[in-house]
C-alpha positions as CSV (number, residue, x, y, z in Angstrom):
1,X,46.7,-82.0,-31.9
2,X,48.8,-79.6,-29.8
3,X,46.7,-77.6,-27.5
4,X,48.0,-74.1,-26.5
5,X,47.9,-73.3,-22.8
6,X,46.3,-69.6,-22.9
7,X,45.7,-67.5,-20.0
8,X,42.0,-68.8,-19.8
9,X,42.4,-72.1,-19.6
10,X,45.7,-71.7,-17.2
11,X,43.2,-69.9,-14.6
12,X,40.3,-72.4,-15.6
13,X,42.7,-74.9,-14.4
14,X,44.1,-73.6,-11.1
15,X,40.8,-72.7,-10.2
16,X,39.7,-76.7,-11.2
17,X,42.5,-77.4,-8.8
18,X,41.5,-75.0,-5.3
19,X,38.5,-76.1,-5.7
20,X,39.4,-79.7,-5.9
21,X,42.2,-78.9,-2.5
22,X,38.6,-77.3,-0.9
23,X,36.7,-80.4,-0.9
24,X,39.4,-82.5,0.1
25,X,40.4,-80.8,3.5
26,X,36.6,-79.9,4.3
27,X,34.6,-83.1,3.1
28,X,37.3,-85.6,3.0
29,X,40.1,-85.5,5.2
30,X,38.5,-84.0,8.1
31,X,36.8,-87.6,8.6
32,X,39.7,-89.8,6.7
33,X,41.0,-91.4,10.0
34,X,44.4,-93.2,10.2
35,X,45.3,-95.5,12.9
36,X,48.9,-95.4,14.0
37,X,50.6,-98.3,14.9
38,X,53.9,-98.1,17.3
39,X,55.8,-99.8,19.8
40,X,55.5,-98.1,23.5
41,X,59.1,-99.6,25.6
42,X,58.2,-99.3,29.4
43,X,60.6,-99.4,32.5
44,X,59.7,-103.1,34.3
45,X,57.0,-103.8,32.3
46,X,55.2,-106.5,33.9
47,X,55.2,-109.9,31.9
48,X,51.2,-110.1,31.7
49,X,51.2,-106.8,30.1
50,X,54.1,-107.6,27.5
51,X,52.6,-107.6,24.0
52,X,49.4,-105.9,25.3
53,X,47.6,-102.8,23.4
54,X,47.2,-99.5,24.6
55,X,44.8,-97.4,21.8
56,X,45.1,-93.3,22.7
57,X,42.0,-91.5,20.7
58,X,42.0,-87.5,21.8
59,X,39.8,-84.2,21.0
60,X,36.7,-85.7,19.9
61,X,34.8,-82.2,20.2
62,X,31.8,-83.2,19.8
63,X,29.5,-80.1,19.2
64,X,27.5,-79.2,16.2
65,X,30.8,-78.7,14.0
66,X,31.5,-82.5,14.2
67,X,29.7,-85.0,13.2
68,X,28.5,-87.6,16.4
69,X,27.8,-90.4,13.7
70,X,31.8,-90.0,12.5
71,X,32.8,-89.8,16.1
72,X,30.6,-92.6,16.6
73,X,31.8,-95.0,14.0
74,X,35.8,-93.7,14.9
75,X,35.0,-95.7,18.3
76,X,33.6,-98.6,16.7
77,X,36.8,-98.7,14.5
78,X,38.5,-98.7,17.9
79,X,36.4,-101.1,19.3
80,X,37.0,-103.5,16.3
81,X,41.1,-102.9,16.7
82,X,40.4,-105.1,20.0
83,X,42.6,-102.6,22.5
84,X,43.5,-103.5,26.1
85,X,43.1,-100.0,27.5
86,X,41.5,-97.0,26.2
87,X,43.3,-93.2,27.1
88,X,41.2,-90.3,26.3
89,X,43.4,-87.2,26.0
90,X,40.5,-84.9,26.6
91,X,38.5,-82.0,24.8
92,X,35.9,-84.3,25.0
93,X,33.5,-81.8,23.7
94,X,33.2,-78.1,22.7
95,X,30.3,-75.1,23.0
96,X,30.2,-77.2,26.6
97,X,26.5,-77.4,27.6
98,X,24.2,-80.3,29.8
99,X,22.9,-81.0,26.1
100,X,26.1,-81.5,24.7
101,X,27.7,-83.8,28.0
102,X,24.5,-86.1,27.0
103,X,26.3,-86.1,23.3
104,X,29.5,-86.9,24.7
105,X,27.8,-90.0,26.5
106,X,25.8,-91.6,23.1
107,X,29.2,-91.1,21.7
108,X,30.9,-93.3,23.9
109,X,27.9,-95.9,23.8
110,X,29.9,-96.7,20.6
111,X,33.0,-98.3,22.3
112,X,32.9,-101.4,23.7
113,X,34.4,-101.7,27.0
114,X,38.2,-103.0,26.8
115,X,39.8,-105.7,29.4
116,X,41.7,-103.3,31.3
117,X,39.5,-100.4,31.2
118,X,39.4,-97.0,29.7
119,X,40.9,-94.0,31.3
120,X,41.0,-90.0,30.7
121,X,41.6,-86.4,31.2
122,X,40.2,-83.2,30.6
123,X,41.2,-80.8,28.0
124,X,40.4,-77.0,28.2
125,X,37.2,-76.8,26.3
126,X,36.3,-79.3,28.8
127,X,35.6,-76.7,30.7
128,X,33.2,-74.5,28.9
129,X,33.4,-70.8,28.0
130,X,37.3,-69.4,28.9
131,X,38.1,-72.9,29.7
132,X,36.7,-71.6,33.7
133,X,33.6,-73.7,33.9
134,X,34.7,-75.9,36.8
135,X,31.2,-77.0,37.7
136,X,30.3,-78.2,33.7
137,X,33.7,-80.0,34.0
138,X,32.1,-81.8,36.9
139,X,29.0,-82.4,35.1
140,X,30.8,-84.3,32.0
141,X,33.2,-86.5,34.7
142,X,30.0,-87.8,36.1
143,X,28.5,-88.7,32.9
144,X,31.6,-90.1,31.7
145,X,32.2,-92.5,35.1
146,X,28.6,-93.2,34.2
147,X,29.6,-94.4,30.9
148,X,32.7,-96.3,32.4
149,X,35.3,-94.1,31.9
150,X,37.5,-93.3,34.3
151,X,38.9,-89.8,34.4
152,X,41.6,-89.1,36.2
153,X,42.2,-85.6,37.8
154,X,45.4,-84.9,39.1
155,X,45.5,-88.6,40.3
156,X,46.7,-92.2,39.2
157,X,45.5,-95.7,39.3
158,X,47.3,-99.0,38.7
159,X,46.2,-101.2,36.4
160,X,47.4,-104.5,36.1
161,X,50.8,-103.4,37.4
162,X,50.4,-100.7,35.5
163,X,50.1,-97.3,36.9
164,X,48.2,-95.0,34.5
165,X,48.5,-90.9,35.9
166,X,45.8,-88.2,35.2
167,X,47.3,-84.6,34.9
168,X,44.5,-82.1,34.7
169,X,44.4,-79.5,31.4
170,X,47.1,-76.9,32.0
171,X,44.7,-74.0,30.9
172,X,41.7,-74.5,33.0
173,X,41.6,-74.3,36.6
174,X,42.1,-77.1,38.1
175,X,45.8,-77.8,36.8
176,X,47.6,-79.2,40.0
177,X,50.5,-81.9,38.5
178,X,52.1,-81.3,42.2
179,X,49.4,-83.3,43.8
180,X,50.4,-86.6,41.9
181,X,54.0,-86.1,39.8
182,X,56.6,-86.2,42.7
183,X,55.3,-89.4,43.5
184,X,56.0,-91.1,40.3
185,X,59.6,-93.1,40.9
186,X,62.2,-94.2,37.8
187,X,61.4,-97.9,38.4
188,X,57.5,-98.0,38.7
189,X,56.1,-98.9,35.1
190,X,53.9,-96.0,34.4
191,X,52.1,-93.6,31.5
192,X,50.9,-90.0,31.9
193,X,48.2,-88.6,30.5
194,X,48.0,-84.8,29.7
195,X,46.2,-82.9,27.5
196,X,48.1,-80.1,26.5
197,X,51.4,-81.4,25.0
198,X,53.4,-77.9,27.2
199,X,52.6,-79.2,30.2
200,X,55.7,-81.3,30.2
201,X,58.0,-78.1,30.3
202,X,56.7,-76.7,33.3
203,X,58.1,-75.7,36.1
204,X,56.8,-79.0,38.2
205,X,58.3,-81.5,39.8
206,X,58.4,-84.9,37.6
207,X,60.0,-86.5,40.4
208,X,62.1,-89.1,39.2
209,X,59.9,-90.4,36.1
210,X,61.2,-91.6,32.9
211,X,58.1,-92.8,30.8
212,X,55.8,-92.1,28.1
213,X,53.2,-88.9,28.3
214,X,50.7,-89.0,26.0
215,X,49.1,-85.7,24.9
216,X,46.4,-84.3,22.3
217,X,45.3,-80.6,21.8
218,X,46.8,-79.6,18.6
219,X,45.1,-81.4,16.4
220,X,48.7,-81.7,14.8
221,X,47.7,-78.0,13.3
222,X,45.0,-79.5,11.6
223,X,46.7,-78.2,7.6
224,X,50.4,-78.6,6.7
225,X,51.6,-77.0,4.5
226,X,54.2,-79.7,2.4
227,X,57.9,-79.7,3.7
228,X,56.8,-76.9,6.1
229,X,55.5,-76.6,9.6
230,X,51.9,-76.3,10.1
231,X,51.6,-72.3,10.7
232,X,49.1,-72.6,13.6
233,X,49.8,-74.4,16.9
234,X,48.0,-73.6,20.2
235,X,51.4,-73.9,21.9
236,X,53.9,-72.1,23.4
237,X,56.7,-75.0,22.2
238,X,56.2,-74.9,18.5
239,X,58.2,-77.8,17.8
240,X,55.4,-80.1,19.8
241,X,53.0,-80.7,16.3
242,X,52.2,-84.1,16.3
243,X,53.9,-87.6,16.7
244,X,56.9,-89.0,19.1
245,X,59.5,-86.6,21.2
246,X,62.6,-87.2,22.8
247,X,62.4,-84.8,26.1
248,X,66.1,-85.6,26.3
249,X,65.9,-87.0,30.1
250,X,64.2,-90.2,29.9
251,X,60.9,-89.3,28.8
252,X,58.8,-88.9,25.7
253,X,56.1,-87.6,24.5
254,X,53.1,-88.5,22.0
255,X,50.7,-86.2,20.8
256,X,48.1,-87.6,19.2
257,X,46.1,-85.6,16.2
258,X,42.9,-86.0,17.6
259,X,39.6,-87.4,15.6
260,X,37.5,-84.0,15.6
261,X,38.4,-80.6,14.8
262,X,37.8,-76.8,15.9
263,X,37.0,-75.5,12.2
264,X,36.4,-78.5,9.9
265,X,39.3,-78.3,7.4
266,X,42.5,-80.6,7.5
267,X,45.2,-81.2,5.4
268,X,47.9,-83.0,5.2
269,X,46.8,-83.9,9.1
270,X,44.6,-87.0,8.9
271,X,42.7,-87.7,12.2
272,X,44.2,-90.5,14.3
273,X,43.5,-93.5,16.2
274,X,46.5,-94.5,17.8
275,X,47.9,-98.0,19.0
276,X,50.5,-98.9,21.4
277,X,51.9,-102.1,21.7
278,X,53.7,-102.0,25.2
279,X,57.1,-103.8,25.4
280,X,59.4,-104.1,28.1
281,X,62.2,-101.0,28.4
């Protein structure tokens, strides 16, 4: 029996189909992680480290917009994937409060400690309302170091011949990459941590480094449209959305999608646990 497609049943059926989209990108997607799975080639690599993992997770924002038992299960997932090192590419949290830093420390009960420890930075909503707050900033460091990560603040540390670099967020007020960047050298293996994915055109002195920097903050726009760009990026360099860049002088960027969200709705944008197998350059 032919049926005839009337005016009724065309609007029944795009209606059937927005509202279908509107579950998807506010129940489903927003908590359908995907973990990523690449290659990271560093300069002198040492051999110990050769074949090692580096897992990057970023902007959990825990507040009551997310849910802390998803967030919680995303670092079990992690902590199942076996990692040797953890990087946390900040905006830990958001609505910043001493009640939410305690949320941001049961969170991280979830992930079991890795060999070679876990590291971090701050992102802007780090640091409470207009991303100002410095002293609530402090507050979350201390219960993070507590939890036994280690966030790194305009400084470095070297792990296993390793040296992992903390830039602080760009936007809040304690961005100073000229305290620890010049130092950085072409030869010493190396990865840089940053939130906010501009930082790495800035008018600073990189010194002479030609590594990895591993960024979060855009959420990779969060909804893509297909074959388009997503429309709304908290950057000034639109072209940084999510995944691998060529800088075009030796170093790259990653910017990872995060696992929470501003506004729960995603499309097209999955969440992201992301794995780096480190190789030598």
């Amino acid at each position: 029996m032919k049926v005839r497609l009337t005016r009724r049943r065309f609007a029944l059926g795009l209606g059937a189909a927005a509202l279908g989209v509107g579950v998807w990108t506010w129940r489903i997607e927003p908590h359908l992680v995907t973990v990523v799975r690449r290659e990271m080639p560093v300069r002198n690599l040492p051999p110990e480290l050769d074949g090692k993992t580096l897992a990057q997770v970023s902007d959990l924002h825990v507040c009551p917009r997310v849910d802390s038992d998803y967030l919680s299960a995303c670092l079990r997932e992690l902590s199942a994937l076996q990692p040797d090192l953890v990087a946390v590419t900040g905006d830990f949290m958001s609505q910043a409060s001493p009640e939410r830093i305690e949320e941001v420390a049961r969170v991280f009960e979830s992930l079991a400690a890795p060999p070679l420890g876990t590291f971090a930075v701050l992102g802007n909503h780090d640091y409470g309302e207009r991303w100002s707050d410095s002293r609530i900033a402090d507050q979350l460091v201390r219960r993070l170091t507590d939890a036994g990560v280690t966030v790194l603040r305009n400084a470095s540390q070297v792990v296993a011949g390793l040296r992992i670099v903390g830039v602080d967020d760009k936007w809040g007020p304690n961005f100073r990459p000229a305290a620890v960047l010049p130092t950085l050298t072409a030869d010493e293996p190396a990865v840089v941590l940053c939130h906010n994915p501009d930082a790495v055109d800035s008018p600073v002195d990189w010194g002479r480094y030609r590594g990895w920097i591993l960024s979060g903050h855009t959420h990779g726009g969060q909804c893509k449209p297909p074959f388009l760009a997503p429309p709304l990026l908290p950057v000034s360099n639109q072209r940084y959305t999510s995944g691998a860049f060529d800088l075009g002088d030796g170093r790259s960027l990653y910017i990872n999608r995060g696992l929470g969200h501003l506004l729960r709705v995603r499309f097209n944008v999955r969440p992201e646990i992301t794995i780096f197998r480190l190789v030598k350059a």
